[in-house]
N, C-alpha and C positions, 0 to 999 in steps of 0.2 A: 504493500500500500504506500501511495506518495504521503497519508497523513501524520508521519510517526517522527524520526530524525529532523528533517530537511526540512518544517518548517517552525521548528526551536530557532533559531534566529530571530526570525519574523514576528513571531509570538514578544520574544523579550522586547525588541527594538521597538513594539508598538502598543504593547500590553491588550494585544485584540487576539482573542483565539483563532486564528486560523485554521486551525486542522479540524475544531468542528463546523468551522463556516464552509470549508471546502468538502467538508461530508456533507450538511445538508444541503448544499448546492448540486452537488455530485449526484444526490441521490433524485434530486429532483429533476436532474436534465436528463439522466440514466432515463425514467419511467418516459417524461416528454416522448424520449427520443424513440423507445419502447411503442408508442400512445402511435408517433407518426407516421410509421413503416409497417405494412401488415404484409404478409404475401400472398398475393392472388396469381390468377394466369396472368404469363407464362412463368411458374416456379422459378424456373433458375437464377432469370436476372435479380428477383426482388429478395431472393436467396441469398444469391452473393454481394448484394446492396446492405441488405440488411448484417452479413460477415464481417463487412467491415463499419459499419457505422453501427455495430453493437459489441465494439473488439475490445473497448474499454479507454483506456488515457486517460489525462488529468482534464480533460474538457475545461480547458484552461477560457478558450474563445466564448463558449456558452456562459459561463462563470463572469466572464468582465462585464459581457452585454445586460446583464441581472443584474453585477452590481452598479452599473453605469445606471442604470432606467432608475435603480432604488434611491441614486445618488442626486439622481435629477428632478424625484420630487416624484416618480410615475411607479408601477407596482411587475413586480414580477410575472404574473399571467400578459401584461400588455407585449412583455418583451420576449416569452417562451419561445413563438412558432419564430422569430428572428432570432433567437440564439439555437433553436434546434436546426436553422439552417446554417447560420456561419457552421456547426458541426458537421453536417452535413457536405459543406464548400470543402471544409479541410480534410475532411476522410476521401472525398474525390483527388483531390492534389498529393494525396499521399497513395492512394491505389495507381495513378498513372505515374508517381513520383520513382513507384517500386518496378515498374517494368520496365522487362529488358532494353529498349528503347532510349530508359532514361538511367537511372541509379541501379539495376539492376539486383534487386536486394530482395535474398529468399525470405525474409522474420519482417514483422513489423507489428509491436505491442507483445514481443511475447508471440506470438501467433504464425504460419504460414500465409506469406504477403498473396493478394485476392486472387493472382494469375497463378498462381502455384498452385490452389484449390479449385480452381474453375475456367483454366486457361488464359491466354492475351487476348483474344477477343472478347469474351465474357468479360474480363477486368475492365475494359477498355469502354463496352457499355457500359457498366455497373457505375462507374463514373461518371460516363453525362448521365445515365439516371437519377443519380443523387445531386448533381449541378441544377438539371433541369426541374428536378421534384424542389429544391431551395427556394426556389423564389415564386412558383405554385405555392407552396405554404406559408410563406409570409404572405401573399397575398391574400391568401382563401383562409388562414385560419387567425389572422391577427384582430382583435376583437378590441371594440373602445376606444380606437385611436384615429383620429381624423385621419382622412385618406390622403393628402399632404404629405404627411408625415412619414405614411406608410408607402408612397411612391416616391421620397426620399431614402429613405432606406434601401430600396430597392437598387436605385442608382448607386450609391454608396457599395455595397455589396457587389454589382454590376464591373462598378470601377475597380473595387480592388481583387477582383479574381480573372479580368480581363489582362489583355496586351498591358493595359497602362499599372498595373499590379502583378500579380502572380504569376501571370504567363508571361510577360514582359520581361523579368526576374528570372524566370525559370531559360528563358532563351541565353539571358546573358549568361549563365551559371554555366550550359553545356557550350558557348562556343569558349569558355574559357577554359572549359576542362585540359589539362594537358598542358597549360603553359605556364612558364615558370619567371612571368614577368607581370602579372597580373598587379594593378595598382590599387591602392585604399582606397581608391575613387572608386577604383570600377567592383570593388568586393561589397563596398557600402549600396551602390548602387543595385545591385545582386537582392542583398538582404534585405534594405528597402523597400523593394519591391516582394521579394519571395516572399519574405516572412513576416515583417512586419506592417505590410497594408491587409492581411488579414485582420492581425491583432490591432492595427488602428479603426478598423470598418468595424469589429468588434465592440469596441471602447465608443466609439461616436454614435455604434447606431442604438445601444441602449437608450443612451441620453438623448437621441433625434425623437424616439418614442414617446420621449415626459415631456417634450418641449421645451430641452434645456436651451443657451442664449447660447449668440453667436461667440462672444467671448469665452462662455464656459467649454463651445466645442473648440475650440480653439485651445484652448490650454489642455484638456483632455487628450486630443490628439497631439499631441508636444509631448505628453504622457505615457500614450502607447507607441509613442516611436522611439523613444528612449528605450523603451521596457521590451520594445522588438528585436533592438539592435542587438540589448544583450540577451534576450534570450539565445541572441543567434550566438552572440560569444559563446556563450556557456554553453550551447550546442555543439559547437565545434572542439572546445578542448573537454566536452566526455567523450566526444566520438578518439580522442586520444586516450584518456585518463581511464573511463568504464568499460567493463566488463561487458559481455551481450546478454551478459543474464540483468545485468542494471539498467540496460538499454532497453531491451525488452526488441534489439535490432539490432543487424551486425555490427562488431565494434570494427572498426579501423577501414572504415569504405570511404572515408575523403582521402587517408593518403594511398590505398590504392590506386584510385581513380585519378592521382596526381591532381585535387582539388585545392584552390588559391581557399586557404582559410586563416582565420582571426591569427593565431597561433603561428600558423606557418609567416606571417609577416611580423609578427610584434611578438614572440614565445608566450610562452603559458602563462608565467607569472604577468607582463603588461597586459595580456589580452582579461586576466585575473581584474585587476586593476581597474582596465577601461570597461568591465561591466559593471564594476562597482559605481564609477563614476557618472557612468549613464544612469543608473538607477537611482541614484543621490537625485540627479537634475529630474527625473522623473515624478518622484517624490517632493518637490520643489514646488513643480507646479501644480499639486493637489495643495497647496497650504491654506489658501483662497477658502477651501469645501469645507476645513474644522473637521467635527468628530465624523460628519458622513464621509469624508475617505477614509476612513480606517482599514478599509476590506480592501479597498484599491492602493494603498500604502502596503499593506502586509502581502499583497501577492507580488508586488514588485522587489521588496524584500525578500520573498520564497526564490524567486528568477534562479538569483543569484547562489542560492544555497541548496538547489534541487540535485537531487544527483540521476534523475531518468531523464 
C-alpha cells in the first residue's frame, strides 16, 4: 500500500493526515470508477478497458481534481465523473505508453501490461475506448454544474491529452530517445507536456467545476506544474534507485532505452534537490487558500517522499 512509510513526511511537515485522506479518496474513486465501466457486447474490449482502468495506483489525478472542487468552494459528486475521466485519460496513455511501439514494457502496477493479456490490437482499442468513453462521461454524467463550466473542462482535458499536451510530449520523448545530447530545455519541454498537463488539467478542472477565479486558477496551475515536474524527477531517479517489485514496473527501462532523464543531466542527489525545490515553490502558491490547502500541500509533500 502507498498509505504507510512514504507519507510520514507529509503528515509531520503539515500536521494533516494524509494516508487516511488518500484512503478515503482512494476508496471513493476505486467504486466511481467500479460504478462507470460495466461490460457489455463485444466482451473483450470492455474487458481489457476495464484491466487496466481497474489495475489499481495511487489515482493521484482523481484525488487532486476532488481536492481542487472541495478547495474551491464546490463538492465532490460535482467533480467525480471528471476525475473518473482524467483516470480514465491516464490508464489510456499508459496502455499505449507500454506497447511495443513505444516503451515496450511487459508489468505495469504490478500487473501484465494490456497487450500482453489481450494482444496490440486489443490494447490499442482499449485505449481510445477509454479516451473516447472520458469525455462521454463528463459530459453525460456530471450533474449540478452549469454547462459553461462543464464545456470548459472538457477543453481543458481536450488540451492536455492532445498534440498540444501528452501526445505532443510523448513525440518529443521518442525522437529523443537514443541521443546523448538532449538539453534541459528540450527534457522540461518532454515533461511538461507528458506529465505534467495531465496533473495540471487535473488540479484546474476540479476548481473550473466550483467556479473558482481567474486568479485562483492561475496560481493552482503554477501548483501542479511545479508538482508535475517533480513528480517526473522522482520518476526518473526510482526508475534508477527501485526495485520492480516497488515499481510495480520494470526497473531500469530509461537507461536501457538510452533515455535523456533528470538524473542523467544533473545526478541523483541535484535532481534530489530540484524536486525539492519545485515542491517548496508549489506549496508557495497555495498560501493565499489557508487551512483549505492542506490536502493539496501534503500530497505535494508525498511527491517527493513516495517510493512507487
Amino acid at each position: 500500500m502507498i498509505l504507510t512509510n512514504e507519507v510520514q513526511a507529509s503528515q509531520q511537515a503539515t500536521q494533516f493526515d494524509l494516508a487516511a485522506y488518500l484512503a478515503e479518496r482512494q476508496a471513493q474513486v476505486e467504486a466511481a470508477l467500479d460504478r462507470s465501466l460495466q461490460v457489455i457486447y463485444p466482451e473483450r474490449i470492455y474487458e481489457a478497458m476495464r484491466y487496466s482502468l481497474m489495475a489499481g495506483g495511487k489515482r493521484l489525478r482523481p484525488i487532486l481534481c476532488l481536492a481542487t472542487c472541495e478547495l474551491s468552494g464546490g463538492t465532490p459528486e460535482m467533480a467525480t465523473p471528471t476525475a473518473c475521466a482524467l483516470e480514465m485519460i491516464h490508464t489510456m496513455s499508459l496502455i499505449h505508453d507500454d506497447l511495443p511501439a513505444m516503451d515496450n514494457d511487459d508489468y505495469r502496477r504490478g500487473k501484465l501490461t494490456n497487450h500482453k493479456v489481450y494482444g496490440e490490437d486489443i490494447a490499442i482499442l482499449a485505449g481510445d475506448g477509454l479516451l473516447a468513453y472520458a469525455f462521454e462521461h463528463v459530459a453525460i454524467e456530471t450533474k449540478n454544474v452549469d454547462p459553461e463550466r462543464i464545456l470548459k473542462v472538457v477543453a481543458v482535458l481536450g488540451r492536455a491529452v492532445g498534440a498540444a499536451g501528452l501526445v505532443g510530449g510523448q513525440v518529443v520523448d521518442l525522437e529523443c530517445e537514443g541521443k546523448c545530447d538532449v538539453s534541459l530545455e528540450t527534457l522540461n519541454f518532454i515533461h511538461n507536456h507528458k506529465t505534467a498537463a495531465l496533473l495540471e488539467a487535473s488540479v484546474t478542472s476540479g476548481a473550473i467545476l466550483a467556479g473558482a477565479s481567474d486568479s485562483e486558477l492561475q496560481r493552482l496551475s503554477r501548483y501542479a506544474q511545479h508538482i508535475g515536474l517533480a513528480f517526473q524527477i522522482v520518476d526518473d531517479i526510482l526508475d534508477i534507485t527501485a526495485t520492480q517489485e516497488e515499481l510495480g514496473k520494470t526497473a531500469g527501462k530509461d537507461l536501457q532505452a538510452q533515455k535523456a532523464t533528470y538524473p542523467s543531466i544533473w545526478g541523483l542527489e541535484q535532481s534530489r534537490e530540484q524536486a525539492r525545490n519545485l515542491v517548496s515553490a508549489a506549496k508557495a502558491e497555495l498560501m493565499d487558500f489557508g487551512e483549505a490547502a492542506k490536502p493539496l500541500m501534503a500530497i505535494a509533500d508525498y511527491i517527493t517522499a513516495r517510493k512507487h
